[in-house]
N, CA, C and O of each residue as an XYZ file, in Angstrom:
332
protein
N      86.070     93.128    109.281
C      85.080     92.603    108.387
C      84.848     93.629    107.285
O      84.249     94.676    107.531
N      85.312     93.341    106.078
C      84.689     94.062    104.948
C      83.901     93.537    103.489
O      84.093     92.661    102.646
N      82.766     94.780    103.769
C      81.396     94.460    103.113
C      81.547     95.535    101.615
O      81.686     96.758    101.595
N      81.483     94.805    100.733
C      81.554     95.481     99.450
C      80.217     95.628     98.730
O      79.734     94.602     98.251
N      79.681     96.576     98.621
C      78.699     97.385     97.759
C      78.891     97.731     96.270
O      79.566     98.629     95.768
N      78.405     97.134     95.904
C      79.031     98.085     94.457
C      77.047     97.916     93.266
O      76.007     97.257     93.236
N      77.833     99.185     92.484
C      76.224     99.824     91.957
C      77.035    100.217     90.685
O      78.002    100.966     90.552
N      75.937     99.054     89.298
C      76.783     99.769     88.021
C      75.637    100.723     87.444
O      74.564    100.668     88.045
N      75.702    101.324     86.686
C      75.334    102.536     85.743
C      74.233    101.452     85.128
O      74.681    100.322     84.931
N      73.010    101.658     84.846
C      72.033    100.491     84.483
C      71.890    100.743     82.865
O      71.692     99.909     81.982
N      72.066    102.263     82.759
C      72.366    102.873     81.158
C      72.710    103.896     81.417
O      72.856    104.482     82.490
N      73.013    104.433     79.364
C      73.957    105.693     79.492
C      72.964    107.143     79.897
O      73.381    108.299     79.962
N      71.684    106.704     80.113
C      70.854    107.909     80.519
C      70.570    108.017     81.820
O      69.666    108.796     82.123
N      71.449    107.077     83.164
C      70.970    107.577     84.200
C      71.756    108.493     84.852
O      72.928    108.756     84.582
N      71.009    109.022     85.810
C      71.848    110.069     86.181
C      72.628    109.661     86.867
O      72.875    108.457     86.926
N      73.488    110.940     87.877
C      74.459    110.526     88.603
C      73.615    110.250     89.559
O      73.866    109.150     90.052
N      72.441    110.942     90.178
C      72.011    111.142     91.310
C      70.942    110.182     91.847
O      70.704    109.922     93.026
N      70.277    109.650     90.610
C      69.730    108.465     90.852
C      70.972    107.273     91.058
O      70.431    106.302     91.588
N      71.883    107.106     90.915
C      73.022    105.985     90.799
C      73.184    106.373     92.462
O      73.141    105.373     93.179
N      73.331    107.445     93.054
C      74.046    107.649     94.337
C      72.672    106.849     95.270
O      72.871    106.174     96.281
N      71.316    107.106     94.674
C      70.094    107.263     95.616
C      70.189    105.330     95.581
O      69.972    104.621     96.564
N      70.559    104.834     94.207
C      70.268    103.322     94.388
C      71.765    103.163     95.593
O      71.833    102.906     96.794
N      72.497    103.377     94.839
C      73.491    103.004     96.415
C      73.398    103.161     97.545
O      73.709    102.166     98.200
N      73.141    103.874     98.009
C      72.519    104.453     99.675
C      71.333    103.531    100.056
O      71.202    103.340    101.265
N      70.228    102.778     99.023
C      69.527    102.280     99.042
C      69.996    100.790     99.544
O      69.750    100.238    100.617
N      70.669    100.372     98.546
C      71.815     98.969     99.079
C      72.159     99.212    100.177
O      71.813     98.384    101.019
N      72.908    100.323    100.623
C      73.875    100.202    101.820
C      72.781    100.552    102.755
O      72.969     99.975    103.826
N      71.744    101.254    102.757
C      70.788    100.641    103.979
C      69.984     99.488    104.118
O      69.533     99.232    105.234
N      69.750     98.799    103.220
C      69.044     97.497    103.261
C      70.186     96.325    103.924
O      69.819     95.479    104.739
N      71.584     96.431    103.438
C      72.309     95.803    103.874
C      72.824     96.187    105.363
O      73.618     95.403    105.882
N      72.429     97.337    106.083
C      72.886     97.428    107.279
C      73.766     97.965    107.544
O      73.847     98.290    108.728
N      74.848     98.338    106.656
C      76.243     98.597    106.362
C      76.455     99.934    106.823
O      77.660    100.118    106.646
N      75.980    100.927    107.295
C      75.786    102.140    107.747
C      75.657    102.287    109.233
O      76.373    102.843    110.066
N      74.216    101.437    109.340
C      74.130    101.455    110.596
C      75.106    100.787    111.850
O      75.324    101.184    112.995
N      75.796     99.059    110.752
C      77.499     98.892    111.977
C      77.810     99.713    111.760
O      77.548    100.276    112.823
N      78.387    100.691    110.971
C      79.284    101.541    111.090
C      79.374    102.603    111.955
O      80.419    103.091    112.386
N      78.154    102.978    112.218
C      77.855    104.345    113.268
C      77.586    103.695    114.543
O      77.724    104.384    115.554
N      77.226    102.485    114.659
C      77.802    101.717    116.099
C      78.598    101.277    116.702
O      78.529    100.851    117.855
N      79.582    101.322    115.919
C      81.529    100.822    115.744
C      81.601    101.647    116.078
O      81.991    101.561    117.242
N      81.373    103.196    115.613
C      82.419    104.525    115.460
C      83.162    104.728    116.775
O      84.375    104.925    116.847
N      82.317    104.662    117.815
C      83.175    105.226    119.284
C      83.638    103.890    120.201
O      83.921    104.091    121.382
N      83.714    102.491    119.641
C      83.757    101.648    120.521
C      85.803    101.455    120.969
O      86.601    102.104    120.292
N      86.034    101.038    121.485
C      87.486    101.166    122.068
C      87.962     99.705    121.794
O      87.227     98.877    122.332
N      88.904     99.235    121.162
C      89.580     97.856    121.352
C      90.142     98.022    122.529
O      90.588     98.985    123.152
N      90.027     96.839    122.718
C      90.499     96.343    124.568
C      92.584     96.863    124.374
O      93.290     96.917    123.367
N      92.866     97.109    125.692
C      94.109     97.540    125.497
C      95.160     95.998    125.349
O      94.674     94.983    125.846
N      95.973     95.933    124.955
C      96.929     94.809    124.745
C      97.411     94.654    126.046
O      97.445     95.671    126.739
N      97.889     93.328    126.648
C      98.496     93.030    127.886
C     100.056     93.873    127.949
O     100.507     93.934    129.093
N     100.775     94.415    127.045
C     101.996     95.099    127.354
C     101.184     96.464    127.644
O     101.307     96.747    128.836
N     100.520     97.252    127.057
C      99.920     98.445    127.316
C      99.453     98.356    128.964
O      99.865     99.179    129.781
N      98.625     97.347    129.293
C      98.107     96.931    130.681
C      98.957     97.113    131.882
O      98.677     97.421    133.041
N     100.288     96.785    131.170
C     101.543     96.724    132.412
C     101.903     97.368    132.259
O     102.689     97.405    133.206
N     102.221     98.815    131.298
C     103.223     99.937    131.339
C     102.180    100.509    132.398
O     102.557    100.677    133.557
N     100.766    100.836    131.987
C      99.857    101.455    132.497
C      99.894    101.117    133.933
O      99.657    101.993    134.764
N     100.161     99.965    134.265
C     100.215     99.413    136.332
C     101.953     99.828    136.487
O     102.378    100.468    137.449
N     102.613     99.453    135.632
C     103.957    100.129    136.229
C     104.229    101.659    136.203
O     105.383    102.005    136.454
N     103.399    102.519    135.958
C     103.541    103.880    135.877
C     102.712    104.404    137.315
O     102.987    105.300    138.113
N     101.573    103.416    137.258
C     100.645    103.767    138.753
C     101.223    103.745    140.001
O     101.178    104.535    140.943
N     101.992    102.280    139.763
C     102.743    102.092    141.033
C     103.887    102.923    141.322
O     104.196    103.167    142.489
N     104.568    103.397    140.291
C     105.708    104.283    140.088
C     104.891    105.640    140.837
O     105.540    106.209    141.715
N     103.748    106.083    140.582
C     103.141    107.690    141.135
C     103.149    107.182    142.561
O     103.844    107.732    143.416
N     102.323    106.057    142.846
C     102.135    105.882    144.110
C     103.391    105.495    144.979
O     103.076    105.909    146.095
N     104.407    105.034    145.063
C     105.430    105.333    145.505
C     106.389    106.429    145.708
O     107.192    106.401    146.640
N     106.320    107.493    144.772
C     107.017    108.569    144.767
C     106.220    109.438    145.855
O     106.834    110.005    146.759
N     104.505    109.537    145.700
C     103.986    109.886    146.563
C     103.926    109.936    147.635
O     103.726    110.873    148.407
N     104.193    108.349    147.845
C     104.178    107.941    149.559
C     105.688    108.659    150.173
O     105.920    108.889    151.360
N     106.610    108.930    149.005
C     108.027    109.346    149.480
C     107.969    110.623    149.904
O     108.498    111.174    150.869
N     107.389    110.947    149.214
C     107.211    112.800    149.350
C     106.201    113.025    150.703
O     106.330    113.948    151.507
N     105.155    111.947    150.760
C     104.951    112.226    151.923
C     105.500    111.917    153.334
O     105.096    112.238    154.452
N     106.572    111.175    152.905
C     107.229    110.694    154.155
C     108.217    111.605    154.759
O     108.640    111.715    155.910
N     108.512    112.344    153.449
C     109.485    113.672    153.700
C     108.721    114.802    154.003
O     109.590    115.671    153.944
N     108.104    115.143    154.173
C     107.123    116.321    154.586
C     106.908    117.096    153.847
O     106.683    118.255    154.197
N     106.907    116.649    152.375
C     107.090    117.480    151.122
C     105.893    117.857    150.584
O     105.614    118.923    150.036
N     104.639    116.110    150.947
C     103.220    116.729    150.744
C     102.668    116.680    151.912
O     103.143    115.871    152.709
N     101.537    117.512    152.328
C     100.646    117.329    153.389
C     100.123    115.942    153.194
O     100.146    115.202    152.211
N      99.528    115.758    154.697
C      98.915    114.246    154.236
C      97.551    114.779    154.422
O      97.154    115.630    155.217
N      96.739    113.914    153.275
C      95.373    114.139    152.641
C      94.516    112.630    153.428
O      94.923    111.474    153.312
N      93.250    113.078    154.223
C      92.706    111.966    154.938
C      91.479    111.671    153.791
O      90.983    112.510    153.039
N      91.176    110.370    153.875
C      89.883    109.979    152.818
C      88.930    110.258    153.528
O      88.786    110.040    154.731
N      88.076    110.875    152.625
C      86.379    110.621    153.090
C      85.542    109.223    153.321
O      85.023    108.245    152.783
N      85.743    109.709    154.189
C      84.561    108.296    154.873
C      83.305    108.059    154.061
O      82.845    109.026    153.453
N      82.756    107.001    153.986
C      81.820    106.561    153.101
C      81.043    106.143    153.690
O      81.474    104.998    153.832
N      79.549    106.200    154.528
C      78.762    105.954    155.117
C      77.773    104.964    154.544
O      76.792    104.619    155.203
């Protein structure tokens, strides 16, 4: 979604700094700041091919694992019980 702001020069005597203060002014009345700093850290969902490299790599550890432990290569590790 894109939101366009725009701020002209009202005359040749304003400043720059009043021109920046009316813009900032727009872009908070319009909200346009605040999506933005609520977007910033959000994650798009992963794509269904990403989904399956990600389960075919798991299953790939967990099999090699179970191999190595079948060979006496790793100790075997007991789970903690969960009460």
């Amino acid at each position: 979604m894109i939101i366009t702001s725009m701020v002209n020069k009202d005359s040749a005597t304003e400043s720059n700094l009043s021109l920046i203060k009316r813009f900032s002014k727009r872009l908070q009345g319009a909200g346009t700041l605040r999506r933005a700093k609520a977007n910033r850290y959000t994650d798009r969902p992963l794509s269904a091919y990403k989904k399956k490299q990600q389960a075919l790599k798991r299953i790939q550890r967990q099999t090699e694992f179970e191999r190595l432990r079948k060979l006496g290569l790793i100790e075997d590790v007991g789970r903690k019980k969960s009460y």
